[in-house]
VEXLUMKE-847737 format. One record per residue (C-alpha): x, y, z. Coordinates in steps of 0.001 Angstrom, whole numbers, plus 524288, in hexadecimal, padded with zeros to 5 digits. Last residue first. Layout:
<atoms>
XYZ...
</atoms>
This chain:
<atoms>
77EDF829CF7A8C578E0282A207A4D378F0B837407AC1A78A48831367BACB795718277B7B86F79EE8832697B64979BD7839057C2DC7998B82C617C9BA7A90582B197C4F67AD4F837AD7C7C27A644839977D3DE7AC1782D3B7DB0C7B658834807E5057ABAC840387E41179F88838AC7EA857A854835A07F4907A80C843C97FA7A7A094844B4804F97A58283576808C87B29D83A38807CA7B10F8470C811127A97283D6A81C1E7B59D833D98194C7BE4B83F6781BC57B8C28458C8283B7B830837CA82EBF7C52B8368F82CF17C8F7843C5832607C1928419183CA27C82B8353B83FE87D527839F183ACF7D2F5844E68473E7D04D83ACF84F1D7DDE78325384CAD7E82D83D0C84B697EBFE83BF383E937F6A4837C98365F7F6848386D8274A7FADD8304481CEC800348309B81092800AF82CA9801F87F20E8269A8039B7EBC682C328101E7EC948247B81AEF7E9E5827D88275B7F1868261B833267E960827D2841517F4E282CB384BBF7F21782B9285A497F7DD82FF2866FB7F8E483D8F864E87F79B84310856AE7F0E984EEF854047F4AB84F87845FF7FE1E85D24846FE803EB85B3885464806AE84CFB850D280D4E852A2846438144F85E348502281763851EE8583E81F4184946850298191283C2E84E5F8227B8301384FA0821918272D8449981F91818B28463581E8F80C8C83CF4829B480380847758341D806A384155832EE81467840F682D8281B0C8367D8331082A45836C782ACD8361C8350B82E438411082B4B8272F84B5C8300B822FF856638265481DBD8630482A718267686B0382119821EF860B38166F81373862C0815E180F90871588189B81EED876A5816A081D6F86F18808E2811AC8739A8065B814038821A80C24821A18819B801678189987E9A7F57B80EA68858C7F7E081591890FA7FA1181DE588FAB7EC1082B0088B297ECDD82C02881357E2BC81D198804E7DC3E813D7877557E13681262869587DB4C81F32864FE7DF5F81A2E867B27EF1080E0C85D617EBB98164A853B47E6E28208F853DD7F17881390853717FAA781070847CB7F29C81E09841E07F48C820778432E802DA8141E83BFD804078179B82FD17FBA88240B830138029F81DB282CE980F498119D831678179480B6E839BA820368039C844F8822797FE3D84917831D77F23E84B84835CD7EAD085696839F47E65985B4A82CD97E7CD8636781FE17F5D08639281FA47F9D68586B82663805C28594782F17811C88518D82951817B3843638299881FED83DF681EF8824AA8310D8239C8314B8291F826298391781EE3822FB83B15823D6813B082DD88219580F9882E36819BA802D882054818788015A81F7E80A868010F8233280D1D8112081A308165C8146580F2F80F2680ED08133880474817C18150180DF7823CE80630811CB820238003C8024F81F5080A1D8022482DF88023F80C4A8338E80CA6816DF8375B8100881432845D280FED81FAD84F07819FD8260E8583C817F4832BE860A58202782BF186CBA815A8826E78734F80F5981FBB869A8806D6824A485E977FCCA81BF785C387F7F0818C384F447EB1881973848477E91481356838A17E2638192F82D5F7E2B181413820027EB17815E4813987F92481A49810E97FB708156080375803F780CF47FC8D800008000080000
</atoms>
């Protein structure tokens, strides 16, 4: 598999460390990470980003598609890499938390990992819960658009 999918919950112990779901360290793995991962406040939530290579990439991608020293360009990169952790696997599947991302998700005794195709996300475990809930109520609003172009179409044949 080469996608981060599902949602587990972890504790963290004592000492701030947490165990990647093991599905998620695979991932991590066939994506070349180099023994540790990109970690970084969301931008749009309180939870943190995560991920290998694959990550690192698509934010490469989107900072090529901006011109070279334009705003945009350097408060993206500030925005997403000047808040980058690199967090190291130990051998046992953990990473250890540093506070100010804690700080930023909420995180105290509990992490819920969710994932979301090239990445994953960290979250404090009630505010996923609402969050969850928030998202399936949004989908089911709007499924009627994931299969409009082909009722759409069907409805112009009769």
């Amino acid at each position: 598999m080469d996608r981060f999918v599902s949602t587990y919950t972890n504790k963290i112990d004592t000492k701030g460390r947490v165990s990647i779901p093991a599905p998620f360290r695979a991932v991590l793995e066939h994506d070349g990470y180099r023994g540790g991962i990109y970690c970084y406040p969301s931008l749009d939530a309180a939870a943190l980003d995560a991920g290998g290579e694959r990550l690192a990439q698509k934010i490469d991608g989107l900072l090529e598609g901006l011109p070279d020293y334009s705003d945009e360009r350097d408060e993206l990169s500030v925005a997403l890499y000047g808040d980058v952790h690199v967090l190291s696997i130990d051998g046992d599947g953990r990473i250890i938390l540093p506070q100010s991302l804690c700080a930023h998700a909420g995180l105290t005794s509990q992490v819920t990992f969710v994932g979301l195709g090239d990445k994953f996300q960290m979250w404090q475990p009630d505010t996923f819960e609402l969050r969850h809930k928030q998202a399936r109520q949004k989908a089911k609003q709007h499924r009627t658009l994931f299969g409009a172009g082909s009722a759409h179409r069907d409805s112009e044949r009769s």
